[in-house]
N, C-alpha and C positions, 0 to 999 in steps of 0.2 A: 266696313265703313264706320266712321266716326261719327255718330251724331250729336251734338252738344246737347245736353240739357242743364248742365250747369247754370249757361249763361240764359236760360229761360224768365222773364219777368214776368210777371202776373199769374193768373191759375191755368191757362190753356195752355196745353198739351197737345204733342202729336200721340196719337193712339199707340200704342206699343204694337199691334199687329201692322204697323208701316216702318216700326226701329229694324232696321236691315241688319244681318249677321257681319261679324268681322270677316275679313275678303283676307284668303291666302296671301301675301303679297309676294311671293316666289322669293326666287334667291338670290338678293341685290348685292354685289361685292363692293356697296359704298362705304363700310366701313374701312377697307383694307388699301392700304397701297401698294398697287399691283403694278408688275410690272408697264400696264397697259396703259398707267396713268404715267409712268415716268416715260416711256414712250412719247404720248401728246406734251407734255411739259418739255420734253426734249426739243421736238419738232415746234412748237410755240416760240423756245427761245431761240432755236436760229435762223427762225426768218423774222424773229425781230433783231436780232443781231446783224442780219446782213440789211434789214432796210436805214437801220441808224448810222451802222457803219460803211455801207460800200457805196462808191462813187458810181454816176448813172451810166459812164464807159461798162464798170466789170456786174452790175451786179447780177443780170440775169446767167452771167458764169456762175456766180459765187449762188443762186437759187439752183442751179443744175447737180451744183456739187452736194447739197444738202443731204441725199441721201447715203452719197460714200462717205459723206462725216460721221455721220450717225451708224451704217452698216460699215464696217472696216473690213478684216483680214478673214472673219468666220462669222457664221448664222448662228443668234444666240436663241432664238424664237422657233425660227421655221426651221425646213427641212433644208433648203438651200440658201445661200448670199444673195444670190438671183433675183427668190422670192421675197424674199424680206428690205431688198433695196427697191423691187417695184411697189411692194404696200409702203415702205416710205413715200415715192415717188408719189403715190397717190394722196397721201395724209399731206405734204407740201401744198399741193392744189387744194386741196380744201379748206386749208387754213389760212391760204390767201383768197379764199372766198369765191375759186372756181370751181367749175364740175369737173367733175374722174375724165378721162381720158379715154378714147373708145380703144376696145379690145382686138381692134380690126386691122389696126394701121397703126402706123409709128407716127407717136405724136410729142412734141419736147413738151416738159417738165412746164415751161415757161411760155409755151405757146398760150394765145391773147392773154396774156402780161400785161403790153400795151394800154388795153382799156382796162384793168384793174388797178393799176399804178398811179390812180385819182384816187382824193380822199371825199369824191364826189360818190365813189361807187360802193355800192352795198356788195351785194353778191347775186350770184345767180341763182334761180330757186331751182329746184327744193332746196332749203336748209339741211334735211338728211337724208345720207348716202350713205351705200352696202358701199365698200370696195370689193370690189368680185375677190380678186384675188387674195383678199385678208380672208374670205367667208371659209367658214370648214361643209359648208353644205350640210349643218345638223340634220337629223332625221325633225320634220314638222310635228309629227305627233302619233306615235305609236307607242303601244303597249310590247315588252319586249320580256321574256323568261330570262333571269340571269343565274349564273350558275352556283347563285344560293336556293335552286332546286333541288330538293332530297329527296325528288321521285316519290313521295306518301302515300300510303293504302287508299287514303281516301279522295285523292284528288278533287276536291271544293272548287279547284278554279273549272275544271272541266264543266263540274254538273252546273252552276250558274250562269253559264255562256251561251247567252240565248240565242245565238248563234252557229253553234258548233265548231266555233273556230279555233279550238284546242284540242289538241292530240297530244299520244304519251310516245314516247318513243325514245327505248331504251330506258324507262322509268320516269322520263323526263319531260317533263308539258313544254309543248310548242305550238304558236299561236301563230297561225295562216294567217298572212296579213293582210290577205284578199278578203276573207269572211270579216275578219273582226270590223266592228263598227267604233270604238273605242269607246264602250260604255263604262271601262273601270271598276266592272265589275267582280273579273278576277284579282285583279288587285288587293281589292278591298278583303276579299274571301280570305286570301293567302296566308297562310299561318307562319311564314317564316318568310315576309316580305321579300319574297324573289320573284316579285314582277314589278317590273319600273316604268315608269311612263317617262320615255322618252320625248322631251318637247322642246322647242328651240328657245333659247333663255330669252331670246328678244322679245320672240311673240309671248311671252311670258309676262312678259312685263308691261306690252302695247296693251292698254285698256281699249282700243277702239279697232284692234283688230286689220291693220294695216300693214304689217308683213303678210308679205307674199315670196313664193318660190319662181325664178326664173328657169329656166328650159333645162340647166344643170343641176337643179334642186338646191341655188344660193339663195338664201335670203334678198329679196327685194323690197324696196316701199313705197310703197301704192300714195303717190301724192296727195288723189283726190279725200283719202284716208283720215290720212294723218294730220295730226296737230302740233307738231314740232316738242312737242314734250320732253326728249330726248331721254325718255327713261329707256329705249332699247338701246342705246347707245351705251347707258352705263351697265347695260346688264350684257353686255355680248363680251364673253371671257376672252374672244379672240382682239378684240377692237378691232371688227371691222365695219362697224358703224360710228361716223364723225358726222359734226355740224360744220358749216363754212364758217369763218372768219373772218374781221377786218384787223386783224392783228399787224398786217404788214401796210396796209392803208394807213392805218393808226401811229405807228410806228415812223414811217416817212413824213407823216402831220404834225409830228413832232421835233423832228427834226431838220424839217424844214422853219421851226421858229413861230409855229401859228398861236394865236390864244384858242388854249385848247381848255376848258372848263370839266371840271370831272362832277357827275352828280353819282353818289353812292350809297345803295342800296342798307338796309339797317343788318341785312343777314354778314355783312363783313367779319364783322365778331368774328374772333376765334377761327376764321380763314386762315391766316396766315400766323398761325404760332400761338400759344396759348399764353406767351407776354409779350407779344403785341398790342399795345393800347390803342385807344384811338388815334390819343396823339403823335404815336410813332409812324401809324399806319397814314396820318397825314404828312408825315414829316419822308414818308419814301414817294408817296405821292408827289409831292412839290419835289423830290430830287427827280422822278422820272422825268418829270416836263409839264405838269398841268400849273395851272395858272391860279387857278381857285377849287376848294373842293366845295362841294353842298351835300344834305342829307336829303335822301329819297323820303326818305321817314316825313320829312315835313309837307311833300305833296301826299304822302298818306294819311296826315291831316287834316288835310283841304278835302282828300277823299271821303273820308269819316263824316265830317260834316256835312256834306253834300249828301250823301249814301240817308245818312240817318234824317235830314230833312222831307228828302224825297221819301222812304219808305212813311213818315210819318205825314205827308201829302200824300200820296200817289195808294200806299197798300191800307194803311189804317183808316182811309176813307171809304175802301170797296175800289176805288177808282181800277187798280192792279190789284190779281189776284194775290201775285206774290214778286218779289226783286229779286234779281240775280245780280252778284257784284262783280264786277267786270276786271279785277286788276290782273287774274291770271289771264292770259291770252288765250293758254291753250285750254282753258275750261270754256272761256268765249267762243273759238272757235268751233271747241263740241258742241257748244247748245246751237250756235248760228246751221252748221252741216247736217246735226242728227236730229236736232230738234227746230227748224224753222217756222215753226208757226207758236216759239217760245220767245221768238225774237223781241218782241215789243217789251216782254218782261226783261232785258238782259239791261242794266243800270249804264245812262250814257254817259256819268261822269268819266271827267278823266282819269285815268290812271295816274297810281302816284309816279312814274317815272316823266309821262309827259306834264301832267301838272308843277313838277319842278324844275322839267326844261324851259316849259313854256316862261317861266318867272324867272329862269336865268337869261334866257334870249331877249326879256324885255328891257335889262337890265346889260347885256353886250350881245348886244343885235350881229355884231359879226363874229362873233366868239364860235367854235366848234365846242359841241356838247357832247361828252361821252357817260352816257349810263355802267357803271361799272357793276356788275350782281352775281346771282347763281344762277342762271333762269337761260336758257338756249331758247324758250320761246319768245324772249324779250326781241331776239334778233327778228320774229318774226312780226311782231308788232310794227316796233321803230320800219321796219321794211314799207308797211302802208304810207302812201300816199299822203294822207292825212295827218300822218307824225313825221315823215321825212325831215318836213325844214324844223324842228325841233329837235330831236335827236339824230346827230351824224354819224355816232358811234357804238357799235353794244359792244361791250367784250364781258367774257365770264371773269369771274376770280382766279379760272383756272389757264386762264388765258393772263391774265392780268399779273399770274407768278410768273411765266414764263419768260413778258418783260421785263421782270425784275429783276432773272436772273440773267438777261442778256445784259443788262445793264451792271451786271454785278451788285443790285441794291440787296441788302436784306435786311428785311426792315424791322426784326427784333435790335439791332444796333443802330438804328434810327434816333436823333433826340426829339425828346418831346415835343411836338408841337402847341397848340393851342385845340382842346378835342371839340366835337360835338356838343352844341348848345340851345340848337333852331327845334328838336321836336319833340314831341311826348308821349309817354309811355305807349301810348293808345298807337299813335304811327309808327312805331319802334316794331309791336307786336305783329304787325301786318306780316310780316316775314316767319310766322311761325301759324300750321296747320290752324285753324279757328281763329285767329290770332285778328281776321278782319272783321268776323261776326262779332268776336269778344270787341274790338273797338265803336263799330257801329253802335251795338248794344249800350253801352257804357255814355258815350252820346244821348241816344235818346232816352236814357234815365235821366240825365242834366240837364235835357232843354226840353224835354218832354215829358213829365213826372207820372203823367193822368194815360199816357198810351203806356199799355202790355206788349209788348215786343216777342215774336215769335223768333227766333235764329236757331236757322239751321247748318251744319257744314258735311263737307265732303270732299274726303280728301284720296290722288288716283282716278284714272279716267274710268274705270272697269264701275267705281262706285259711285263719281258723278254720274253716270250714265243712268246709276240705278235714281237717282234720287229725284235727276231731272225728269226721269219716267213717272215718278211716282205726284212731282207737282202736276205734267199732263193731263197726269189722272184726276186733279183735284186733290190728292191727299194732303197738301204742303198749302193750304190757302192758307191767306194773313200771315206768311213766314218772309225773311230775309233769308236768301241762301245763297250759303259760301258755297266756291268751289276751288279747290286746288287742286291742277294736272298731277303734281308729284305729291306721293306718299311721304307726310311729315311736313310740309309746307315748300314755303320757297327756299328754307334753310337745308334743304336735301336736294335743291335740284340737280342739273344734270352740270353746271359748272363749280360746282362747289367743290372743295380742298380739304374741308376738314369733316370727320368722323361724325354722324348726326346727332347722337348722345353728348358730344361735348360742344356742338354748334348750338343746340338747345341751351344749356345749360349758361354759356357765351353770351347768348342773345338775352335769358331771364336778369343776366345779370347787369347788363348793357341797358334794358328797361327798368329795372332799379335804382338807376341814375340818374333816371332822367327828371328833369324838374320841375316837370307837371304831368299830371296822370291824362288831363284829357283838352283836348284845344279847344278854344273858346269859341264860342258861337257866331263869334262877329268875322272871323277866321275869312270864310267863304267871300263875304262883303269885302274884306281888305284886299283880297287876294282880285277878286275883278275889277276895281276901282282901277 
């Protein structure tokens, strides 16, 4: 885990026996593009291709055929055509924001359509789903001898097995998988690393522990669990974990001619092409269909100032031990499920997504709003009750190429638009791991000279988990603490497109531009007026 001390003002410290060890982060394939991702970008664009282009007579044909588009004459993935036309079959449904299909009964592709084919409808929850049939049924978590055993005199893995659950046979150690407790023990002994812990890349990656195995040993996810994070989604080699979408709601809203408003996230950068400007990427924007774009960035200055007010009312008085900031959802959701009696500390400003719907809808009260980001938990946000009539839309960036290529845009041959102008550096960085502690901070150095500012971050559910145990505890009093679901910020979430080293790099340079370091203090005032 990450914990800032850079951005620490004044003399007090968190004690170094509470700075927590860096956390494994297993083995994410988000830099690479994998077959798994031109798969969903495939499936993206042709159900936005058939909701722009097909008349309301053929289109639930033209949704049926979806997966003999994409599976043709032979299996390039699975073992059969079969199997690989029904995981498409199932990625189509989810993408139009239904659930999988029972495995009992024949059931069409396009069955209740009907009620998804508003641009009224979200999706049906959960946000994520195993497709059984995608799943390879990994082993959940064993220790396993591979045949980089060379039988040794001395056998280390044996004699540390507090167990007895290793045997030689034929020279060769084999571990009873009845006895073994999975202490990792042997492992660690191994002089020629031939024992591997086999463990499921997903549950790998769930900080919170909500993979589960169903009756066939698939991967399942425990709803009550999970935070919609979607980092098992980007770490299953197979893709058989997807989020729902309104891609195909979105898509029909558009071309049914609606004012459709796009508000856009600061992590876009470097999304889509490494010379894609801003202004290009507004200029494919207004060819898709939106009406107007805005910066998320700028309700993350309204954030900022809020956040930094409050902690300097609410924590630097005693009044609250300590602030939790609330723009990740799924770090919200952790502390409300794991930690409820953390709740009163969790910051009720708004987020910067609803804070710049809220100010676009004041402004076209009947206008459709589409948040556009990296963030699958965003879908789950906008889903509450309390943000519905504000945000109508979430789609990822990686949902958002797909349109682009149903539409045939590509938006490095875009001409320039007019770029980003509305926010400052401080709201820009929001989209990079500490990125909201560093803005808060930097705030109340400007409006508050005389307060010491504690900030803290954490970023990963496995190490928000550790940090929010550790404010429980009292260790974190008088601190501001960040948390971010995914490892690296919002600029790695689970709908993001481009490689994280160069989405960083994207983003520093995009807040380099910008033409004020930090928003002014009357901000908050103007913005409720």
């Amino acid at each position: 885990m990450k914990i800032s001390q850079a951005v620490r003002a004044g003399k007090r410290q968190t004690p170094s026996a509470f700075l927590l060890p860096k956390r494994k982060r297993g083995k994410f394939m988000r830099n690479l593009d994998t077959p798994v991702k031109k798969i969903r970008r495939q499936i993206f664009a042709e159900i936005s291709r058939v909701a722009f282009e097909s008349t309301d007579e053929n289109f639930q044909d033209e949704i049926e055929a979806i997966p003999y588009h994409i599976v043709q004459e032979r299996a390039t993935y699975r073992e059969s055509i079969y199997r690989e036309r029904a995981v498409a079959s199932e990625r189509v449904r989810l993408a139009m924001g239904m659930s999988l299909r029972p495995e009992n009964r024949a059931v069409h592709i396009t069955a209740g359509m009907e009620a998804s084919n508003i641009d009224e409808k979200y999706y049906e929850p959960p946000l994520m789903q195993v497709i059984p049939s995608a799943c390879d049924a990994c082993e959940p978590n064993q220790y396993m001898v591979s045949n980089m055993c060379r039988g040794c005199v001395a056998h280390p893995c044996r004699q540390v097995c507090p167990k007895g659950a290793i045997t030689i046979r034929k020279g060769k150690s084999i571990i009873d998988q009845e006895k073994c407790i999975r202490c990792g023990k042997c492992k660690a002994v191994c002089p020629y690393d031939a024992i591997s812990r086999m463990e499921r890349p997903c549950a790998r990656a769930c900080g919170v522990n909500a993979i589960e195995s169903d009756g066939q040993g698939r991967a399942v996810i425990n709803p009550d669990k999970c935070v919609s994070c979607g980092m098992c989604m980007v770490s299953c080699p197979f893709g058989a974990i997807s989020d729902k979408s309104q891609i195909f709601q979105l898509s029909r809203a558009m071309r049914e001619g609606r004012e459709i408003i796009a508000e856009v996230a600061p992590a876009f950068v470097g999304q889509f092409g490494q010379d894609v400007t801003p202004g290009k990427f507004r200029s494919a924007l207004r060819r898709l269909g939106f009406s107007e774009i805005h910066e998320v960035a700028l309700g993350a200055d309204i954030g900022a100032v809020a956040e930094a007010h409050h902690y300097a009312e609410k924590v630097a008085t005693g009044e609250l031990p300590f602030l939790l900031t609330s723009c990740c959802p799924s770090w919200s959701m952790l502390a409300k499920i794991y930690f409820p009696d953390l709740i009163d500390s969790v910051s009720r400003e708004l987020t910067p997504m609803v804070a710049t719907a809220r100010g676009i809808k004041k402004e076209h009260p009947d206008a459709r709003v589409v948040f556009i980001g990296p963030c699958a938990s965003k879908k789950l946000e906008a889903s509450r009750t309390s943000v519905r009539s504000d945000v109508d839309f979430v789609i990822t960036f990686e949902e958002l190429q797909g349109m682009f290529d149903a539409r045939g845009i590509v938006p490095s041959e875009m001409e320039e638009d007019e770029s980003f102008h509305d926010a400052t550096a401080a709201g820009r960085g929001y989209a990079l791991a500490g990125g909201v502690a560093e803005a808060i901070s930097r705030c109340l150095k400007e409006y508050y000279p005389d307060i010491s500012a504690r900030i803290e971050h954490a970023e990963g559910l496995a190490d928000c988990k550790k940090i929010l145990t550790l404010a429980k505890a009292g260790k974190l009093n008088g601190c501001l603490i960040e948390g971010m679901g995914c490892p690296g910020g919002c600029i790695a979430g689970a709908g993001t497109n481009a490689p994280l080293k160069e989405a960083q790099a994207a983003l520093k340079k995009f807040k380099a531009e910008s033409g004020q370091e930090v928003p002014d203090k009357e901000l908050l005032d103007l913005e409720l007026d």
